[in-house]
VEXLOPA-724872 format. One record per atom (N, C-alpha, C): x, y, z; residue in one letter. Coordinates in steps of 0.2 Angstrom, whole numbers, padded with zeros to 4 digits, always signed. Example, Ala and Ser with C-alpha at 12.3 -4.5 7.8 and 13.67 -1.06 7.14 Angstrom:
% VEXLOPA-724872
+0066-0028+0039A;+0062-0022+0039A;+0066-0016+0039A;+0064-0011+0035S;+0068-0005+0036S;+0064+0000+0039S;
This chain:
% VEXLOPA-724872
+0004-0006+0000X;+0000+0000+0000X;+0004+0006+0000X;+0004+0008-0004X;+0009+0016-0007X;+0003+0022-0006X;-0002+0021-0011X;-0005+0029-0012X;-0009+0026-0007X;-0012+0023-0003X;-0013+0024+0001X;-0012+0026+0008X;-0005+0025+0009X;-0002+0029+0015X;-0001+0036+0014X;+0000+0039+0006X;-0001+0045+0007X;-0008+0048+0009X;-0012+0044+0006X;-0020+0047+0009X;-0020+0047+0014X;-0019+0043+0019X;-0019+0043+0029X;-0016+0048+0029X;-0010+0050+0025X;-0006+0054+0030X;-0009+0063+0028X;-0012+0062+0022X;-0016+0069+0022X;-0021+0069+0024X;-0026+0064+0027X;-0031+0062+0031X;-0030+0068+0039X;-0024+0065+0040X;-0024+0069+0047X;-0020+0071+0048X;-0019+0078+0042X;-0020+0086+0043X;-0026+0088+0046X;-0031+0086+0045X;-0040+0087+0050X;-0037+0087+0056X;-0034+0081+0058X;-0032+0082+0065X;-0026+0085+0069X;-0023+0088+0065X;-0018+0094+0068X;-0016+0100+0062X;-0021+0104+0059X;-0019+0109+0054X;-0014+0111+0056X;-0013+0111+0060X;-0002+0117+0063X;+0001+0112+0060X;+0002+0106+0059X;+0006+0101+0057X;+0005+0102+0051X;+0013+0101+0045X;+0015+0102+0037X;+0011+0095+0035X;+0008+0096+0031X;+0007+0091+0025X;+0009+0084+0027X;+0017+0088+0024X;+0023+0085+0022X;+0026+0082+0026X;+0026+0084+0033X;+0028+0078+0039X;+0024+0072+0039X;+0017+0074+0039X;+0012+0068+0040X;+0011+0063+0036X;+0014+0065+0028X;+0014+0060+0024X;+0021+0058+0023X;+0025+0060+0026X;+0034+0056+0027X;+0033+0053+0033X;+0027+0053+0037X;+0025+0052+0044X;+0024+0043+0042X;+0020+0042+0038X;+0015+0037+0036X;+0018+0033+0031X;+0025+0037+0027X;+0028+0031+0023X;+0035+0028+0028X;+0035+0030+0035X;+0041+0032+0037X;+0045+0024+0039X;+0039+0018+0040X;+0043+0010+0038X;+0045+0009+0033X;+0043+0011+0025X;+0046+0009+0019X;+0050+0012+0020X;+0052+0018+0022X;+0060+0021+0023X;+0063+0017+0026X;+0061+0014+0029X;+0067+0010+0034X;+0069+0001+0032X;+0060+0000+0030X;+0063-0005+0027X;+0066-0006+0019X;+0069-0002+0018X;+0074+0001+0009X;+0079-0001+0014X;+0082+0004+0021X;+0089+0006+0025X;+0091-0003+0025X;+0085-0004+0027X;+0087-0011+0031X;+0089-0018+0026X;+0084-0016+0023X;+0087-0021+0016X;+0095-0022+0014X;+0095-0015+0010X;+0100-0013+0010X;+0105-0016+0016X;+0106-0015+0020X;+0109-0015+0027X;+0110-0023+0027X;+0106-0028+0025X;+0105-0034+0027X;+0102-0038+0030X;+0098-0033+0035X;+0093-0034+0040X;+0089-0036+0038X;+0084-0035+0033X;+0077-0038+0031X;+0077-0041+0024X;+0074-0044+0021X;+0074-0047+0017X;+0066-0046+0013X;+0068-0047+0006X;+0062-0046+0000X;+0061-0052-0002X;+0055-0053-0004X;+0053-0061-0007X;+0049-0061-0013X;+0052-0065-0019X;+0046-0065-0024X;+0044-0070-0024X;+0038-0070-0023X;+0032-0078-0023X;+0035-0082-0029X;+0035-0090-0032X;+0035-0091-0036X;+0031-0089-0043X;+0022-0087-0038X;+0016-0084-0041X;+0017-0077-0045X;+0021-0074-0044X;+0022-0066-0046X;+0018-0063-0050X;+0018-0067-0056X;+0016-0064-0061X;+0010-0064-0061X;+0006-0070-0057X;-0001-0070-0059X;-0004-0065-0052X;+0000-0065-0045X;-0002-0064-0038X;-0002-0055-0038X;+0004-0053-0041X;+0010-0047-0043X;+0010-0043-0034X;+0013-0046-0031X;+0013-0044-0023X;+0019-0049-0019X;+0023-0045-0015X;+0030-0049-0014X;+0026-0051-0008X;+0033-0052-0005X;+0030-0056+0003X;+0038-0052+0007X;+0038-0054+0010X;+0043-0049+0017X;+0045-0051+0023X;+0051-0053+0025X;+0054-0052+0031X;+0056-0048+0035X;+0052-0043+0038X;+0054-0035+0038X;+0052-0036+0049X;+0055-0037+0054X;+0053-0038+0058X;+0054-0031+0064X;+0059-0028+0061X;+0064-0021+0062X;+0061-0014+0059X;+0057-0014+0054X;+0053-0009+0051X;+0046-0009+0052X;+0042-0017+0050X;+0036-0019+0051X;+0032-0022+0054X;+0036-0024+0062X;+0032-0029+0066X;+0029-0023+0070X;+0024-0025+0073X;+0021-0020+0078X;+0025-0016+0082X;+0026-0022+0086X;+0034-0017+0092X;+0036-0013+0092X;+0040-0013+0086X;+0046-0011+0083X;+0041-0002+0079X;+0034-0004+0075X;+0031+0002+0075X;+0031+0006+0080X;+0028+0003+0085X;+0026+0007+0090X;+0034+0011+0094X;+0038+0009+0093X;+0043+0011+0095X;+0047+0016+0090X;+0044+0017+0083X;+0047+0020+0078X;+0042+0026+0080X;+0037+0024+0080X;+0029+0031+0082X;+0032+0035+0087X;+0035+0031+0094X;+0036+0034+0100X;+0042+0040+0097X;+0047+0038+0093X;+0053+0040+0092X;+0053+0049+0087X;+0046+0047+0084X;+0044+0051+0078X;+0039+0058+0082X;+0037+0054+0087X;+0032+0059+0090X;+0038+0063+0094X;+0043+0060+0099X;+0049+0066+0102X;+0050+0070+0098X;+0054+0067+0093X;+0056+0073+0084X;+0051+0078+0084X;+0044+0077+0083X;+0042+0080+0083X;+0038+0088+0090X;+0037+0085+0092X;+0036+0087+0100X;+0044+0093+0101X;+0049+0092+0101X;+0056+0097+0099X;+0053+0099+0097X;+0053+0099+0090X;+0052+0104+0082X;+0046+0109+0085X;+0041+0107+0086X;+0034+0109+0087X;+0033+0115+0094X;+0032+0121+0092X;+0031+0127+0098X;+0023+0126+0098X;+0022+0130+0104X;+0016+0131+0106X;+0010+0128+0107X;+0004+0129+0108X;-0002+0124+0109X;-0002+0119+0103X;+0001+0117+0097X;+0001+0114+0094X;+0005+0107+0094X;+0011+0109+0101X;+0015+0104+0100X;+0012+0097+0104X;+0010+0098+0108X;+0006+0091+0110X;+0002+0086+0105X;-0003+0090+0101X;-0007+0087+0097X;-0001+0087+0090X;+0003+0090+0089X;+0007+0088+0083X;+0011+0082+0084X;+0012+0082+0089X;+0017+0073+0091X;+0012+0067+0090X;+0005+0069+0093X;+0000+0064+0094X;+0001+0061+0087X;-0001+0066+0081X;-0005+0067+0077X;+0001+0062+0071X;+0010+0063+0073X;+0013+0064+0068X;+0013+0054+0069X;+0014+0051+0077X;+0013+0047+0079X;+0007+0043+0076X;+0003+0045+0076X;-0003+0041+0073X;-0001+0041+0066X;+0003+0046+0060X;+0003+0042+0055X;+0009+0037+0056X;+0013+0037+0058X;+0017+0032+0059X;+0015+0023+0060X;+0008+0023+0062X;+0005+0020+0067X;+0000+0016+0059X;+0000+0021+0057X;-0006+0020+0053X;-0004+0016+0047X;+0003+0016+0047X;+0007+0011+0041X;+0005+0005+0043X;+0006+0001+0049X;+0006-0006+0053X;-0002-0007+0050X;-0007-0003+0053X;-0012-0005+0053X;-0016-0006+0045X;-0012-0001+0041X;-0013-0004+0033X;-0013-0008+0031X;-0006-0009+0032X;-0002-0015+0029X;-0005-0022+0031X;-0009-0022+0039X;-0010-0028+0043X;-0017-0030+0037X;-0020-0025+0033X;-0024-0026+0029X;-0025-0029+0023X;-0018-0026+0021X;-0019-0030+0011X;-0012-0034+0013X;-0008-0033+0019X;-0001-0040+0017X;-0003-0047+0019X;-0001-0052+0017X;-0003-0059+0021X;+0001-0058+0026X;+0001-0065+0031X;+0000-0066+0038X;+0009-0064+0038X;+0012-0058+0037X;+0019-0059+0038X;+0020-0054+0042X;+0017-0050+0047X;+0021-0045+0053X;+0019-0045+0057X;+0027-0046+0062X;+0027-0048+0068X;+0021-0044+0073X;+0019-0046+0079X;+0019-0041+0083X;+0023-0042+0088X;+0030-0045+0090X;+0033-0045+0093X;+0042-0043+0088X;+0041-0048+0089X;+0052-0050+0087X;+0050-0054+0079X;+0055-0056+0077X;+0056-0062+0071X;+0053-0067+0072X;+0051-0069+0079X;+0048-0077+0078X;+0042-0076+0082X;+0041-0072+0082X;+0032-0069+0086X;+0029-0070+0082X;+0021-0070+0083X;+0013-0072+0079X;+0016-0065+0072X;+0013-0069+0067X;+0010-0064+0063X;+0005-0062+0060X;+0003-0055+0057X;-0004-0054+0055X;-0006-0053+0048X;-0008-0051+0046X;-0011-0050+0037X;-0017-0054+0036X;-0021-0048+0034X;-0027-0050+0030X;-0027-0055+0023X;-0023-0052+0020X;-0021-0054+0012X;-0026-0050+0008X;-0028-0046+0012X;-0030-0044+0004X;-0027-0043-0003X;-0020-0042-0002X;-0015-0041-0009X;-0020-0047-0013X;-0021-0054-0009X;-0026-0060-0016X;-0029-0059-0019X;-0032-0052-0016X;-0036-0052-0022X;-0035-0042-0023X;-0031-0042-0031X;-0028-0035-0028X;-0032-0029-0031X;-0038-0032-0036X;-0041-0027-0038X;-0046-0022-0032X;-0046-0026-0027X;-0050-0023-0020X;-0046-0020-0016X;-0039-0022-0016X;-0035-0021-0011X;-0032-0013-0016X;-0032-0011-0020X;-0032-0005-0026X;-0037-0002-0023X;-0042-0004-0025X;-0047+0000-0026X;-0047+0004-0019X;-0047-0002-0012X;-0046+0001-0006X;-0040+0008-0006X;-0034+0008-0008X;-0030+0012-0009X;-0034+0020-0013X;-0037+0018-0018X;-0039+0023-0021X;-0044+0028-0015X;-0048+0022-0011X;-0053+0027-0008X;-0050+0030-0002X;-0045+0027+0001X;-0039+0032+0005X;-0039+0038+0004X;-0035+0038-0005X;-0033+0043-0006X;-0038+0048-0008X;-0044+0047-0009X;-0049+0050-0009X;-0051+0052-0004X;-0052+0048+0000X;-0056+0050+0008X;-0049+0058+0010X;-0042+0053+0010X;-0037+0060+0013X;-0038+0065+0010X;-0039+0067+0003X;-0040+0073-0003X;-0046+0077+0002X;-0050+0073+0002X;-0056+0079+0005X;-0057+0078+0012X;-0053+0077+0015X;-0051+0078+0023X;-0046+0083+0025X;-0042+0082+0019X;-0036+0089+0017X;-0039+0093+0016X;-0046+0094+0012X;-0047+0101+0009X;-0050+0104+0015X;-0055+0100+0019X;-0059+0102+0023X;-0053+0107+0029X;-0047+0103+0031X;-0041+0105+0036X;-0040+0113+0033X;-0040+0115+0028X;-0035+0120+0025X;-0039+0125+0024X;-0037+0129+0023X;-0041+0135+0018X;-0041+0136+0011X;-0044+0140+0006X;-0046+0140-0002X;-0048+0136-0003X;-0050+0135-0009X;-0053+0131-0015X;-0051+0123-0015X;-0054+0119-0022X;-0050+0114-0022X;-0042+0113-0020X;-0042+0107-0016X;-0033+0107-0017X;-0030+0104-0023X;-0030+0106-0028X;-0027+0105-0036X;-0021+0101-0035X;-0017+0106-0030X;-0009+0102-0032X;-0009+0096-0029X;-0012+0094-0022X;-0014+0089-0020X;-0015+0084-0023X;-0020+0086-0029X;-0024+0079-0030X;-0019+0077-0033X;-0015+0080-0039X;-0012+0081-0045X;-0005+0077-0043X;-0003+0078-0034X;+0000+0073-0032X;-0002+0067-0031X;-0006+0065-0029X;-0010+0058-0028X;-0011+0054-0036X;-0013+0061-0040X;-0014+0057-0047X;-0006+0054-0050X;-0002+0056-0048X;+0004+0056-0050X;+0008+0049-0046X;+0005+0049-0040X;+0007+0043-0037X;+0005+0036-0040X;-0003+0039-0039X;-0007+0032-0043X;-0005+0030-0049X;-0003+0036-0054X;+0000+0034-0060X;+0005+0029-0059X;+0012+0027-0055X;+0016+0025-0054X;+0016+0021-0050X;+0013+0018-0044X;+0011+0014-0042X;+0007+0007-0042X;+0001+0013-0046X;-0004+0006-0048X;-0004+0002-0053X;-0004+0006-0061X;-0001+0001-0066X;+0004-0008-0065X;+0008-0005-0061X;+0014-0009-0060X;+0011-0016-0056X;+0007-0013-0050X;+0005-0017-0045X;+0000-0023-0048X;-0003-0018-0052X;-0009-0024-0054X;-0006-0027-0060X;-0003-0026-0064X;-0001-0029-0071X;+0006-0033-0071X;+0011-0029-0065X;+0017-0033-0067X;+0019-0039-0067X;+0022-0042-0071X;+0021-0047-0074X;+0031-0050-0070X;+0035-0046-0069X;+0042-0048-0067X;+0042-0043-0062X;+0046-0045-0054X;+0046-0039-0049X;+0054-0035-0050X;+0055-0029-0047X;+0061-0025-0050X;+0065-0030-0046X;+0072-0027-0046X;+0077-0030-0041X;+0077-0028-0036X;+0081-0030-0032X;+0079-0029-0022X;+0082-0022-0024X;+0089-0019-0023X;+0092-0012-0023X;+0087-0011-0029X;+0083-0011-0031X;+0081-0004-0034X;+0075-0001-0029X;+0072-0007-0028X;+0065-0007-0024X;+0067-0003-0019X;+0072-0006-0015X;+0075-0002-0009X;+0078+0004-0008X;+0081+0007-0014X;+0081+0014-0017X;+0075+0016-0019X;+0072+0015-0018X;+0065+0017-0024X;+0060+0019-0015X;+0062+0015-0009X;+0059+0015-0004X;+0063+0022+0000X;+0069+0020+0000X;+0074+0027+0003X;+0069+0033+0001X;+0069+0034-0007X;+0067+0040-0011X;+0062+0044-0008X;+0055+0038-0009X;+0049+0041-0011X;+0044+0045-0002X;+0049+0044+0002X;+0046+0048+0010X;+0048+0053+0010X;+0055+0056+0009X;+0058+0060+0010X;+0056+0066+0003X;+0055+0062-0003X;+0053+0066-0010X;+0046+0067-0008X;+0041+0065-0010X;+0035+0066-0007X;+0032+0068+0001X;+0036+0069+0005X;+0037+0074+0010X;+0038+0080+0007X;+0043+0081+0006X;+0044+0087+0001X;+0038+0090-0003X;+0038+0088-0006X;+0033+0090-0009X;+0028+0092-0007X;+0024+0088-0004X;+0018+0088-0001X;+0019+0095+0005X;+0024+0095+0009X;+0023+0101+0011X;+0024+0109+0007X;+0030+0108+0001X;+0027+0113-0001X;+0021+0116-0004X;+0017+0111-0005X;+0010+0112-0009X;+0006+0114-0002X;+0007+0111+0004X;+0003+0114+0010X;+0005+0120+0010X;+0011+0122+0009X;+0013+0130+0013X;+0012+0134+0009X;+0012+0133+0002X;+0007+0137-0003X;+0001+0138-0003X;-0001+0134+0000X;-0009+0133+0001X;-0012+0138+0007X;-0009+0138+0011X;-0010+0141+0021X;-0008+0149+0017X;-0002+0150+0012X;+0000+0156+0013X;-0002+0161+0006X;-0005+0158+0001X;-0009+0160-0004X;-0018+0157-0004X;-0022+0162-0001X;-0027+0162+0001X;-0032+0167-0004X;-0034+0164-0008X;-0038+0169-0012X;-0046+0173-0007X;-0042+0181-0008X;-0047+0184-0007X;-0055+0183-0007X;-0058+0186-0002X;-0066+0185+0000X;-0069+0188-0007X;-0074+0184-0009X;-0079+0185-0013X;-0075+0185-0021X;
């Protein structure tokens, strides 16, 4: 789930308008980032199903980025960051808030991956729905994400349609979704894992630019 962790994380700007965009949605991809580091690193491990081409969804050893525990101790880690950075009556509910996107990856993922994350360590129970098996719903689930965050963002913000927003979302889905439902061969592990480093930090950016044009370009009453 990709464009859907972006939709949670623009979802709840509702829940802390003093918080950037762009934190909340580098908030929400902040295990793919780590599980790229850890790959990389050695630590976790990618899987391709024999099934690939007809299933097109990997499987994972990731107990260090995606087991429960280990969320909730990345959430904890993320809400301090944040709570520093943040002054004033905001800083309290910005931790909460930044902490819940972090939170809110586990509980995605625990819906469209199969039974592969821990809630403990490497050899604890694991969860997953499977939706990925059937991936046109597990899609279409992400689409309504992004949809529901789009108009939870707008509602947070002031002006008009948020245009650059969606224009980012469309932009996602363009690159995400194709590949997901049709691919036919999975890339290589380094690239996926660069491609994981990349897209929290880049799509943070972003996204917060487009919020702080948004807050600071307000079109005139009537």
């Amino acid at each position: 789930m990709f464009l859907g962790h972006v939709g949670v994380g623009l979802a709840l700007k509702r829940a802390a308008p003093a918080c950037s965009a762009g934190v909340l949605v580098a908030g929400a991809l902040l295990l793919d980032w780590l599980l790229g580091l850890f790959v990389l690193a050695g630590l976790e491990e990618v899987h391709v199903p024999s099934d690939f081409a007809r299933a097109h969804f990997l499987t994972f050893t990731f107990p260090w980025s995606h087991g429960l525990l280990a969320t909730l101790g990345w959430s904890a880690l993320a809400a301090a960051l944040a709570a520093a950075l943040l002054r004033g009556r905001a800083r309290a509910a910005g931790a909460l808030v930044v902490a819940a996107a972090v939170t809110s990856h586990f509980l995605c993922d625990a819906v469209e991956h199969v039974p592969e994350l821990p809630l403990l360590g490497p050899s604890s129970a694991r969860v997953g729905l499977g939706l990925w098996r059937w991936m046109p719903l597990a899609l279409a689930l992400e689409v309504a994400l992004a949809a529901l965050g789009l108009w939870l963002y707008r509602r947070a913000t002031p002006g008009g349609f948020p245009w650059g927003m969606a224009f980012l979302l469309l932009g996602v889905a363009a690159v995400a979704l194709p590949g997901q439902l049709l691919g036919a061969e999975a890339p290589p592990t380094h690239l996926l894992a660069a491609t994981w480093l990349l897209q929290a930090p880049l799509l943070g950016l972003l996204a917060a630019w487009l919020d702080a044009r948004r807050r600071t370009h307000v079109p005139p009453p009537g």
